[in-house]
N, C-alpha and C positions, 0 to 999 in steps of 0.2 A: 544251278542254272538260273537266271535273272528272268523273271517274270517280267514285261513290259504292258503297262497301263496308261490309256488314255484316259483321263479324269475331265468332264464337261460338266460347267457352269452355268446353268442354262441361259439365256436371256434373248430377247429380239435387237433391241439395241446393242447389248455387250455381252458377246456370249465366249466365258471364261474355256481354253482350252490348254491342258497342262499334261506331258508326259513324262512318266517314269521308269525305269529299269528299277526292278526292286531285287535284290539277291533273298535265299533263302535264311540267309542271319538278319534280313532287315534292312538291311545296309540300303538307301534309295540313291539314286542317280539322277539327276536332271537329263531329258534327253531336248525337250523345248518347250515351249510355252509361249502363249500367242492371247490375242483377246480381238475374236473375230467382230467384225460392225458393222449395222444396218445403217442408213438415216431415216429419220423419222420422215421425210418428206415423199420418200418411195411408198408404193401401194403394200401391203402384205404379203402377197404371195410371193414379190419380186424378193423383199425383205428376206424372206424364207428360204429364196432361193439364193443369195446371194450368203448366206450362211452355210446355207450344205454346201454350196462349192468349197466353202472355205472346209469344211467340216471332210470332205469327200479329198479334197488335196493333203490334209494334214493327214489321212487314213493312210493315204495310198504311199505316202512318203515314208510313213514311219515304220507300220504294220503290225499296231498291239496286238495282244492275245486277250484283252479282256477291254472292256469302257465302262467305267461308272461316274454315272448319273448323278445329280441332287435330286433327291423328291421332290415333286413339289405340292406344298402346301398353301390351302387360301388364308396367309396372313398378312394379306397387303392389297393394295386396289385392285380391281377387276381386271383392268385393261393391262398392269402388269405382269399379272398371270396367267392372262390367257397369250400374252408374247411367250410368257416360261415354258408353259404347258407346250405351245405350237411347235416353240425348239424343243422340246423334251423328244415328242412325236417324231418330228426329221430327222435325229440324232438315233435314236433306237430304228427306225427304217433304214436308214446308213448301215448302222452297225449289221443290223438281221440279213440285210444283203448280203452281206460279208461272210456271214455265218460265225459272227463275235458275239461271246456270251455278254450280255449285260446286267449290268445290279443297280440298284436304285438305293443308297444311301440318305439316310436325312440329317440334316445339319447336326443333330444332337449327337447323331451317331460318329459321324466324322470328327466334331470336334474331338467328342473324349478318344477315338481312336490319338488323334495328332498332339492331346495337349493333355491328355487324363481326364480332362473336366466339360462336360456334355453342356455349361453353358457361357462357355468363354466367348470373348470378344473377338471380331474381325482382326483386332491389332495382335492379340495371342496367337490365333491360330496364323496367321504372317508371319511371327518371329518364330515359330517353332517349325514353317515347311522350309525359312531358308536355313534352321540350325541343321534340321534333318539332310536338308541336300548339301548343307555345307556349303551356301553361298553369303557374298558379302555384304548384298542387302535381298529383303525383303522385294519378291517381284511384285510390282505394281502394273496394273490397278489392283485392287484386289477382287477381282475375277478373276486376275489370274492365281494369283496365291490359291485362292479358295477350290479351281481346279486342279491344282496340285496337291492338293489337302485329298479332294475325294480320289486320288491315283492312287495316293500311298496308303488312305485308310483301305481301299477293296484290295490292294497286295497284303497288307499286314492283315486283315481279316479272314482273309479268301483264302489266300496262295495265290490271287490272281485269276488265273483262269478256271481255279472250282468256283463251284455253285454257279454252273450255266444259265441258271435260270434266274429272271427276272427278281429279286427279293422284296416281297411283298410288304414282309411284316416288318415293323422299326422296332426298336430297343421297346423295352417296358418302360423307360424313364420318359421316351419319345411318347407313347401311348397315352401315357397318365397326364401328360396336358395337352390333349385335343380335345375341341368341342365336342360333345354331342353328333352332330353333325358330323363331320372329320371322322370320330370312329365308327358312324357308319357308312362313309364312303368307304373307308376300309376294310371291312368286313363283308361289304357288298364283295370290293374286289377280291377277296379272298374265296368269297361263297364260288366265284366267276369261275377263278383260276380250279378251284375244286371242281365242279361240273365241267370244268374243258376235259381236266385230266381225266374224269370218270366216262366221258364220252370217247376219248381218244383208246382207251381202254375195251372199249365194247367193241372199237371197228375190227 
């Protein structure tokens, strides 16, 4: 039976959204794919909201069983990541409404899922979601491509809708080039997610 994965690319301005039907041989299906948009001339919150409607209409239309995420990491301007991070936020509030499991994939992880190799190009991972889906060009922009990329890596990694829970930890190849910094945001969140668990355990 066909797993069905929303895969979201996060962004304020252009946030990538790509679904899949994945069969249990692999086999992925296009079901759509969209590239939802803010302008930059609205305030923030409007911005935010005018995404989760989009994000909250393409939910109710299609009805995945799993959504994953890009992580996101600070390897770019301030003001761009705090847009990514903002949609990351509204996107997993969506989904938890819903009671949809979600995963947090990182680029390194998705690419080698989709292409073998954890540090391929925008244009690789492109050519390889529309050989997978068996279309006749590469969907553009690429946010969208690249939300199609994280649909099919959490179906071929997962099954889809195992591993309910949020996944914290990235690949070891992901791991071995963060700052300093970066691995200990992540092990902060990991000490987090431990102490929730050991607490939710006691009640």
């Amino acid at each position: 039976m066909a797993v069905r994965v929303l895969g979201i690319d996060p962004g304020l301005t252009r946030c990538g959204v790509g679904v899949v039907d994945v069969e249990p041989d692999r086999t992925a299906r296009l079901v759509d794919v969209v590239v939802l948009r803010s302008p930059a001339d609205l305030d923030t919150p409007r911005r935010l909201a005018r995404i989760a409607d989009g994000l909250e209409a393409i939910l109710e239309e299609h009805r995945p069983q799993a959504v994953a995420l890009e992580r996101v990491f600070a390897r770019s301007d301030v003001s761009t990541i705090m847009g990514t991070a903002q949609i990351s936020g509204v996107a997993m509030l969506i989904a938890a409404r819903r009671a949809l499991p979600v995963a947090l994939h990182t680029p390194s992880e998705v690419k080698a899922a989709i292409t073998g190799y954890g540090r391929a190009d925008k244009k690789q991972v492109g050519a390889m979601v529309a050989r997978i889906l068996g279309l006749e060009a590469v969907p553009k922009p690429a946010d969208a491509a690249d939300a199609l990329a994280l649909a099919i890596c959490h179906a071929w990694r997962t099954g889809g809708a195992a591993g309910a829970a949020i996944q914290d930890a990235p690949a070891q190849a992901e791991a071995s080039s963060l700052t300093p910094a970066q691995r200990a945001w992540l092990a902060a969140e990991r000490s987090a997610a431990v102490s929730g668990a050991a607490r939710r355990l006691k009640e």
